[in-house]
C-alpha positions in Angstrom: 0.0 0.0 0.0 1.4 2.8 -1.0 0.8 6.7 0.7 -1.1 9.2 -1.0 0.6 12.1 -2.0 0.3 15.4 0.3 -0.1 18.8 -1.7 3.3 20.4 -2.0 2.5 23.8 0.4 3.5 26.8 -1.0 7.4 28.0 -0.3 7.0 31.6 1.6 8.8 33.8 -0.4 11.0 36.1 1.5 9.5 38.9 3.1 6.5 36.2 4.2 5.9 36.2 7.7 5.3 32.2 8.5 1.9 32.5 10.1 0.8 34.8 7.0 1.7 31.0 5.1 0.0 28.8 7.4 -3.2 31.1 7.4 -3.6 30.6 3.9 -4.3 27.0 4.5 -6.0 27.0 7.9 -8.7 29.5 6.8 -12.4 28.0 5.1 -12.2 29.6 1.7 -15.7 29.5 1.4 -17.9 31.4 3.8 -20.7 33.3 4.1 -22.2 35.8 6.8 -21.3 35.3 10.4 -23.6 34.5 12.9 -24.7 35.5 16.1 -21.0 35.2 18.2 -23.0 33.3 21.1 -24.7 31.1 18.7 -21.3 30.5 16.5 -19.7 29.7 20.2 -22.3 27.1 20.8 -21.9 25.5 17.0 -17.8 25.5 17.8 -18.3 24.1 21.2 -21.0 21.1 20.0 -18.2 20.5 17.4 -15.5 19.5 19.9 -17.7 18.2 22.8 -19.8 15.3 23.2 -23.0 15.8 24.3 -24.6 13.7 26.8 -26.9 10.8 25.5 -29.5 11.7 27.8 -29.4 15.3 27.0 -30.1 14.3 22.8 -32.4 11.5 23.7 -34.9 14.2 25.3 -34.1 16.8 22.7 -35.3 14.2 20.1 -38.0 13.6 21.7 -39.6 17.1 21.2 -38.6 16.7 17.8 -41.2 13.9 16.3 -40.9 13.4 12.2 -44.3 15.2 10.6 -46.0 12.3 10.0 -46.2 12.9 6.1 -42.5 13.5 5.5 -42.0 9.6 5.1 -38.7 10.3 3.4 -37.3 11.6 6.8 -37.9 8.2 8.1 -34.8 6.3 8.7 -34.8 2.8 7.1 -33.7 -0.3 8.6 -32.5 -3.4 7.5 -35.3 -6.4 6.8 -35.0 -9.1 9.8 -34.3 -11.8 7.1 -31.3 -9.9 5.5 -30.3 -8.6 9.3 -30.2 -12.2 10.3 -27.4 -13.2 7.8 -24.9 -10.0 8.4 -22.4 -10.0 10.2 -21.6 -8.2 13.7 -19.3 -5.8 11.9 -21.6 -4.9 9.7 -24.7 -4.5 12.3 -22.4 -2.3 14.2 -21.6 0.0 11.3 -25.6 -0.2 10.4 -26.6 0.9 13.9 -24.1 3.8 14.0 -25.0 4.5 10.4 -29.1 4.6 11.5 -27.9 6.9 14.6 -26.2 9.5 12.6 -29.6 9.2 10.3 -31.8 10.1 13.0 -30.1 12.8 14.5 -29.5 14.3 11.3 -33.4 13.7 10.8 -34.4 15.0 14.2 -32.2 17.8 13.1 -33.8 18.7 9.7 -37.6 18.2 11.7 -36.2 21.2 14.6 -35.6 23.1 11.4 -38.7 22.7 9.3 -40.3 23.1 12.8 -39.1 26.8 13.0 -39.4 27.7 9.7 -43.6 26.9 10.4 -43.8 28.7 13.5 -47.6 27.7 13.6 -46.2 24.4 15.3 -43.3 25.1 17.6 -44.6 24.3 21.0 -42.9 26.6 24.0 -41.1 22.9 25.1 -39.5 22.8 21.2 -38.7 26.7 21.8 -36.4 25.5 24.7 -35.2 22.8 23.5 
């Protein structure tokens, strides 16, 4: 097996301060607007800490899929086909179905407060 090639970084020319050549590849080229700082602090924070299960579990649970938005339904694998895979491969499918809910529970939260109509003052806390 051989290792993939890293980019060649571009040589700072003289005059270049080092950090001015680091910056150029530690900052997102594409973004947009900023958001609110305390809001952007919780989205940096989430993004290098673990939340507790508990803690999702009941934030799911104010977040119930609209009942016709089938597609936001996460599939699972039919007990005959389940039967025959292997415990790698359950695992993998578990963890694959966990990230699929969240992400749906996510996209629910949302749509939820994007129809204000139907955020409940639990959701609004949530």
């Amino acid at each position: 097996d051989e290792e993939p090639e890293m980019p060649e970084a571009a040589a700072p020319e003289e005059g270049d301060d080092l950090l001015d050549v680091v910056g150029k590849f530690a900052t997102a080229t594409h973004t947009g607007e900023p958001l609110h700082p305390k809001l952007a602090g919780a989205f940096n924070y989430l993004t290098q800490h673990q939340l507790q299960g508990q803690i999702v579990n009941e934030t799911m649970a104010k977040f119930k899929l609209p009942e016709h938005c089938i597609y936001l339904s996460v599939p699972t694998v039919n007990a005959q086909i389940w039967g025959n895979l292997s415990n790698t491969t359950k695992i993998q499918d578990v963890r694959l179905q966990r990230i699929l809910t969240l992400l749906s529970t996510g996209i629910t939260a949302y749509a939820k407060t994007l129809d204000g109509d139907n955020v409940t003052s639990a959701q609004q806390d949530a």
